[in-house]
C-alpha positions as CSV (number, residue, x, y, z in Angstrom):
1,X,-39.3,6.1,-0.9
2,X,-37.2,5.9,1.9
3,X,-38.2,5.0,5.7
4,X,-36.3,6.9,8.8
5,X,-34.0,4.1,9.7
6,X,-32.8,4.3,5.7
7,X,-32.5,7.7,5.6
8,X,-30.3,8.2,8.3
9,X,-27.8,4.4,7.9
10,X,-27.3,6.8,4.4
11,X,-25.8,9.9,5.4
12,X,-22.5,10.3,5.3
13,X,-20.7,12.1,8.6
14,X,-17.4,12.4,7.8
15,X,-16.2,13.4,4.4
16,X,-12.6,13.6,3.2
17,X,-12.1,15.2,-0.6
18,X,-10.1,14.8,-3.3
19,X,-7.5,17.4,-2.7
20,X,-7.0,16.3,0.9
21,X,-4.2,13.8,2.0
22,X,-3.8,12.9,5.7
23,X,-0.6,11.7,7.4
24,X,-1.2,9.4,10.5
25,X,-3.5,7.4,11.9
26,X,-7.3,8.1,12.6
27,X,-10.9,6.8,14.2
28,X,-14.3,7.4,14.1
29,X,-17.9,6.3,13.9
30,X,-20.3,7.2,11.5
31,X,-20.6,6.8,7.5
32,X,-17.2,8.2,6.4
33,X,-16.3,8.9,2.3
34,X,-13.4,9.1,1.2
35,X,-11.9,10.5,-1.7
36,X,-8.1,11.5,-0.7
37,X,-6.0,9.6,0.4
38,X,-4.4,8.5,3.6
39,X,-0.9,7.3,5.2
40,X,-1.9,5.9,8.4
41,X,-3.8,3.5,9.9
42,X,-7.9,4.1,9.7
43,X,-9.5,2.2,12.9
44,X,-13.4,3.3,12.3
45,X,-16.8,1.8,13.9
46,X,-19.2,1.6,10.9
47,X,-19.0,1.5,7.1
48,X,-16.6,3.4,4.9
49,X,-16.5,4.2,1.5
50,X,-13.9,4.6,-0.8
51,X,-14.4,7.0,-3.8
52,X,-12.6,5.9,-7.1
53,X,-9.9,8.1,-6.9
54,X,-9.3,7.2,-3.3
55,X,-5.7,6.1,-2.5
56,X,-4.9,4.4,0.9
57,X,-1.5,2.8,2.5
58,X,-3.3,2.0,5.8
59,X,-4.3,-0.9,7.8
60,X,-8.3,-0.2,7.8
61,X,-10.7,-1.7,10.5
62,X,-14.4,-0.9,10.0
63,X,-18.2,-2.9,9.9
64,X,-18.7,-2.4,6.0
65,X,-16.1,-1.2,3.4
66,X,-17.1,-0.3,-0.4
67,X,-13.4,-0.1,-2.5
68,X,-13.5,2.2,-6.0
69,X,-10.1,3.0,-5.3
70,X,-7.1,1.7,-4.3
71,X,-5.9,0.2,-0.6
72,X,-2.1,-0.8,0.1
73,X,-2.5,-2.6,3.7
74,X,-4.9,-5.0,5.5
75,X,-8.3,-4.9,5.8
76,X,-10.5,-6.0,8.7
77,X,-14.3,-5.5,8.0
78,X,-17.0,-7.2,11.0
79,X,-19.3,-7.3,8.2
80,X,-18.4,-6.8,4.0
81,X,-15.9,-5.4,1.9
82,X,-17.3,-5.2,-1.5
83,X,-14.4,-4.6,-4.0
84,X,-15.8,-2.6,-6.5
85,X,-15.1,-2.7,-10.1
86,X,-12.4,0.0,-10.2
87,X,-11.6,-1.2,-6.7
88,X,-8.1,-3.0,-6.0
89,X,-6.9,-4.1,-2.9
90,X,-3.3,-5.4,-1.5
91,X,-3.0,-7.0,1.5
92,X,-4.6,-9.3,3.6
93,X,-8.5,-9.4,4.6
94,X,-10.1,-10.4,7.6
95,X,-14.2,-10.4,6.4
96,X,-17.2,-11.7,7.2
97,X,-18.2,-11.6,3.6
98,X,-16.3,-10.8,0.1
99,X,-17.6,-8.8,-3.1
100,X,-15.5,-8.4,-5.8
101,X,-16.8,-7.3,-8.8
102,X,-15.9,-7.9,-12.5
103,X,-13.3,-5.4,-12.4
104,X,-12.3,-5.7,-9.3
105,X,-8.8,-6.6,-7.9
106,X,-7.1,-8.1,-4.7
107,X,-3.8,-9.6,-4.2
108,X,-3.3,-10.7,-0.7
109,X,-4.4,-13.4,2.1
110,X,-8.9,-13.9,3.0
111,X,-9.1,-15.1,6.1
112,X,-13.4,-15.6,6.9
113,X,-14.7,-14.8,10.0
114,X,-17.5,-17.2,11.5
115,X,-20.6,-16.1,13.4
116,X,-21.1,-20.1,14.4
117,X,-19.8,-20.5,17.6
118,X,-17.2,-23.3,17.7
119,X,-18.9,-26.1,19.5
120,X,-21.1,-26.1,16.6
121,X,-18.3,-26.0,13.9
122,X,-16.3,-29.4,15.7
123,X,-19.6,-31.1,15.8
């Protein structure tokens, strides 16, 4: 069903629960859930996911971020943040690409990132 390369981009590394809240800023690598809720600034190397009763008033930096719950601050994904439909998010984005689905929310500032290199955007 699944080959090795799938199996492991799927496991999460880092989980934090429901019941846990963290004060401060933190970083990482590795598939992180979330499902607490943060006051600080989350600076992580690959994707994270937020779980629907998720609560964060951070500034987030990360490849890929998946929203079902709710982010106060700005965002910075190198790759996607897909807004889910229970997902809102207030602030301003810095993406590559932008999901939102029906459902979804976000209230802030998009700026797109470019993978062209700028000689070929002025031509």
């Amino acid at each position: 069903m699944f080959n090795e390369k799938e199996k492991v981009s799927n496991k999460i590394e880092t989980l934090i629960g429901e019941q846990c809240a963290i004060v401060g800023n933190f970083k990482g690598s590795g598939l992180l859930k979330l499902d607490g809720s943060v006051d600080g600034d989350i600076n992580w190397v690959d994707d994270i996911m937020f779980g629907i009763a998720s609560y964060c008033k951070s500034n987030i930096s990360c490849k890929n971020a998946y929203v079902s719950g709710k982010i106060d601050g700005n965002v910075i994904c190198e790759d996607t943040l897909t807004i889910e439909s229970s997902g809102k998010v207030t602030g301003d984005i810095t993406v590559k690409n932008i999901i939102i689905k029906e459902g979804g929310s976000f209230d802030g500032k998009c700026t797109m990132l470019t993978t062209k290199p700028a000689t070929e955007i002025l031509e």
